[in-house]
C-alpha positions, 0 to 999 in steps of 0.5 A, spaced: 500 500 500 501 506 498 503 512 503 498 518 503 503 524 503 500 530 508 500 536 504 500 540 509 506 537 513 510 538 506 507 546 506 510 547 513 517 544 511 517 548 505 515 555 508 523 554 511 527 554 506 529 560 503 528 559 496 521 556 497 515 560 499 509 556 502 502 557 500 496 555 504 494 547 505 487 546 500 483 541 502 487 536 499 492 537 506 490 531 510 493 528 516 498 533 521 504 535 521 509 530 521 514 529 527 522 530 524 524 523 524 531 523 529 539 521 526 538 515 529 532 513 523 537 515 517 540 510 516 548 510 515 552 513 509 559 509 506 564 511 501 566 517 499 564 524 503 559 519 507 560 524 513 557 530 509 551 526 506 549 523 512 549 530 515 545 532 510 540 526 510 539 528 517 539 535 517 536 537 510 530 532 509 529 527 516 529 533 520 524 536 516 519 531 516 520 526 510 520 520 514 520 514 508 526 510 509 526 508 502 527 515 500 533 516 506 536 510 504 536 512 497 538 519 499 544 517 503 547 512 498 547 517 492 554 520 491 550 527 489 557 530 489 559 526 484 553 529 479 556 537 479 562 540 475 569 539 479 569 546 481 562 546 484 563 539 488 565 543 495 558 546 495 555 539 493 552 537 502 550 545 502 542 546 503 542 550 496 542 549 489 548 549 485 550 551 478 551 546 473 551 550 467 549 553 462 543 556 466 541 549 469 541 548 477 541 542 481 535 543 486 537 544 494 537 536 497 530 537 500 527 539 494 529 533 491 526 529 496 520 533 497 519 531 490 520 524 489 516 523 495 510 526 493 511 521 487 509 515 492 513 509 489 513 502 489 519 498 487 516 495 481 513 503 479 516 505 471 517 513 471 518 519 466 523 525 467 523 531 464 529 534 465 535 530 466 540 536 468 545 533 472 541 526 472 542 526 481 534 526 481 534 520 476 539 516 480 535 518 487 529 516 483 533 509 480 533 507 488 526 507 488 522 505 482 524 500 477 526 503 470 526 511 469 527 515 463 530 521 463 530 526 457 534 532 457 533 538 452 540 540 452 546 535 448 552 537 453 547 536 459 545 529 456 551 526 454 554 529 461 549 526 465 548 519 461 556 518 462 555 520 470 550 514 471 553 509 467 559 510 471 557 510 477 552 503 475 545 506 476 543 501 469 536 502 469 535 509 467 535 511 460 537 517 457 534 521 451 537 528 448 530 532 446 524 536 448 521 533 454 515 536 452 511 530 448 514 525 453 516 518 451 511 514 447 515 508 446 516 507 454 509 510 457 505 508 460 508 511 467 506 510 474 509 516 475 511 522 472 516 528 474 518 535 471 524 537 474 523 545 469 517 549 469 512 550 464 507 554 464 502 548 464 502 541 463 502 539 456 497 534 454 502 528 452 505 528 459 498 527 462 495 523 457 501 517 458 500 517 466 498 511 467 491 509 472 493 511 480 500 514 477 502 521 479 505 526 476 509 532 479 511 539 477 513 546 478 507 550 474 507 556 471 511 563 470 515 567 476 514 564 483 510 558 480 506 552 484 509 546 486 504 541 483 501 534 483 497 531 479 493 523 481 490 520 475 483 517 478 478 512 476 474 519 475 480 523 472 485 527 474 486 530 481 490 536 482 493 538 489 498 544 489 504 543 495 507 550 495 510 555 491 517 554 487 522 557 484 524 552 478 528 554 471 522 554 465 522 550 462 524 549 455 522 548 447 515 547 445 513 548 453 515 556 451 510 556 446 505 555 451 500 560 454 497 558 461 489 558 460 488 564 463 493 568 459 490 564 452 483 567 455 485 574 456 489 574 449 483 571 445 478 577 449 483 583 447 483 579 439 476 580 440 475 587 442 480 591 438 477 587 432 469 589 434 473 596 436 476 596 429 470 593 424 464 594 429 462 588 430 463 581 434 469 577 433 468 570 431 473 564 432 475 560 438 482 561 441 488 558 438 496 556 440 501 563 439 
């Protein structure tokens, strides 16, 4: 069985964190605030830089209240140090995204894990991400489901990321150069779905390759965007918003997109100055820009 996820609990961590702003817990928020798991449930970190990443587990995500040990463990064991530049590599334990290049961002280790919780996984579940960067969340997301695939916008980002992973042996992610924004066809349907960028709103072929009782999550919108997540029901799509986020946008045919509100107002301008300009009633339904 699945574990149900208390929004509210998630809001309040959030409201904590300098780059996350919360907003207030709808009526999707169950349960009460969770306890901070103490060190002693984290389990032990080995290898390189063990110390810093137990330190973070413990410090960064248990602490405030993310309490899956599945979701610890995978946090403990992967090297996310191993997934920056060189020259970024001492900022990698801090409580901070860090740079990567060319314009992208590795999200501050709550953020990671916050999001991977939201998606709920069962070992045996399938997930789609969309926004490789420096593939540390598919290596976190590896450790919890079966098979992740991963798709990347930017050739260096992808190349860089897929060495990384082959490296290191994390052999059950896949990933592909291209735009993310149609998904992966060939691989869906997916348990789960996760957007590591922000669009405007969710594209449509994302939604429609989430397979029954899967879940999608995704920062949504532009400037301070909501974090999102999306359950497909046996009555169709439930959306929950966690807290307010700030991701990069993302890229590709997702920019050519309009939030609905935004294509409203543009088709009632449309409509006003062609009435202004031929005084009568414009016709016609809205349209992509």
């Amino acid at each position: 069985m699945r574990r149900r996820f208390h929004a509210a609990a998630a809001a309040a961590a959030v409201a904590s964190l300098l780059v996350l702003a919360p907003l207030a817990a709808g009526p999707s928020a169950v349960g009460e605030r969770r306890a901070a798991v103490t060190p002693a449930a984290v389990p032990h970190a080995s290898g390189e830089r063990a110390a810093e990443r137990q330190r973070m587990v413990e410090e960064q995500v248990a602490r405030r209240g993310l309490d899956d040990p599945r979701l610890l463990a995978a946090m403990v064991q992967v090297p996310r140090h191993r997934f920056l530049p060189f020259t970024r590599r001492s900022h990698a334990y801090e409580d901070e995204s860090v740079p990567i290049g060319y314009g992208q961002t590795i999200s501050q280790p709550y953020v990671v894990a916050l999001m991977c919780d939201l998606l709920e996984l069962a070992p045996d579940d399938k997930v789609l991400e969309i926004g490789t960067g420096s593939g540390y969340h598919a290596a976190v997301l590896s450790r919890l489901g079966s098979e992740v695939y991963s798709i990347e916008i930017l050739r260096p980002l992808a190349d860089r990321a897929r060495r990384t992973l082959h490296r290191l042996g994390y052999d059950n992610v896949h990933v592909r150069m291209g735009d993310g924004y149609r998904g992966w066809p060939a691989a869906a349907p997916f348990d789960a779905i996760l957007l590591t960028a922000a669009p405007p709103q969710i594209p449509q072929p994302l939604l429609d390759q989430l397979a029954p009782g899967g879940r999608l999550v995704a920062p949504v919108g532009e400037g301070a965007q909501e974090l999102t997540r999306i359950t497909r029901t046996g009555d169709g799509l439930r959306r929950e918003t966690i807290a307010t986020v700030y991701f990069v946008p993302m890229t590709g045919e997702a920019e050519r997109e309009q939030p609905e509100p935004a294509r409203v107002d543009a088709v009632e301008r449309e409509a006003a100055e062609a009435t202004a300009a031929g005084g009568g009633a414009a016709k016609g339904g809205p349209g992509r820009p």
